[in-house]
C-alpha positions in Angstrom: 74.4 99.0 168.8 75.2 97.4 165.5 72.4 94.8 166.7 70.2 97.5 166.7 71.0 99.0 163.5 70.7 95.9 161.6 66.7 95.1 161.8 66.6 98.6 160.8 68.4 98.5 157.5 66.0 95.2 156.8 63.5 97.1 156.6 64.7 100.3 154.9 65.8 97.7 152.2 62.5 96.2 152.1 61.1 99.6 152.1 63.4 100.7 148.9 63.3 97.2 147.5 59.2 97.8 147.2 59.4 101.1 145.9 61.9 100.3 143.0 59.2 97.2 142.3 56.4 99.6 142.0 58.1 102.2 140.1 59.3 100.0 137.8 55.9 99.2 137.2 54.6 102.5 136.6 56.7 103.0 134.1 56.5 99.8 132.4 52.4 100.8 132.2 53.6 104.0 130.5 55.7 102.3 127.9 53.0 99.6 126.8 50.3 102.5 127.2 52.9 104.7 125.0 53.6 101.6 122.1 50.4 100.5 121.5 48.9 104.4 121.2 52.4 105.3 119.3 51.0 102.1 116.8 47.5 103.2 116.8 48.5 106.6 115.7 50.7 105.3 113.0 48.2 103.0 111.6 45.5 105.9 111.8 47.7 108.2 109.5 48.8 105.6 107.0 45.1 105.0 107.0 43.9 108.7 106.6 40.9 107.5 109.3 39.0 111.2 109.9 38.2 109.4 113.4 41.2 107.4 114.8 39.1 104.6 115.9 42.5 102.1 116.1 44.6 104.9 118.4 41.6 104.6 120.6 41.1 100.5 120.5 44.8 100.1 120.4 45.3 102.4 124.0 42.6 100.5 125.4 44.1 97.3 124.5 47.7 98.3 125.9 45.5 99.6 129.2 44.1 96.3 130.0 47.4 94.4 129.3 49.3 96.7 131.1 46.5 96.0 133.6 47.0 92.7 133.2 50.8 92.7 133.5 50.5 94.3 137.1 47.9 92.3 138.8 49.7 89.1 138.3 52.9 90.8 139.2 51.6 91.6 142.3 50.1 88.4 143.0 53.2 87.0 143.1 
């Protein structure tokens, strides 16, 4: 029985070992989304811009490098 059990738990851990990699992911696409939109903002106020043109190039930015970050993570 503990033969049995054994291939089983592989796979659960495989299972659990993929969702913590792809969580963690998720929310490291958050936090560079967050950071470079936190910094956008924050040069848009210091700036008094009436159109915050740098919160919007700055999210884009951190959307494609988060992007970036994740495709050759999971290439590997």
């Amino acid at each position: 029985m503990a033969e049995n059990e054994q291939p089983g738990n592989n796979k659960e851990g495989k299972a659990i070992s993929a969702y913590a990699k792809y969580t963690g992911m998720a929310f490291q696409m958050i936090a560079i989304i967050g950071i470079f939109a936190f910094a956008g903002y924050k040069i848009d106020e210091a700036a008094h811009h009436d159109t915050q043109w740098v919160t919007a190039v700055l999210s884009l930015a951190g959307v494609f490098i988060s992007l970036f970050i994740v495709i050759r993570s999971v290439k590997n």
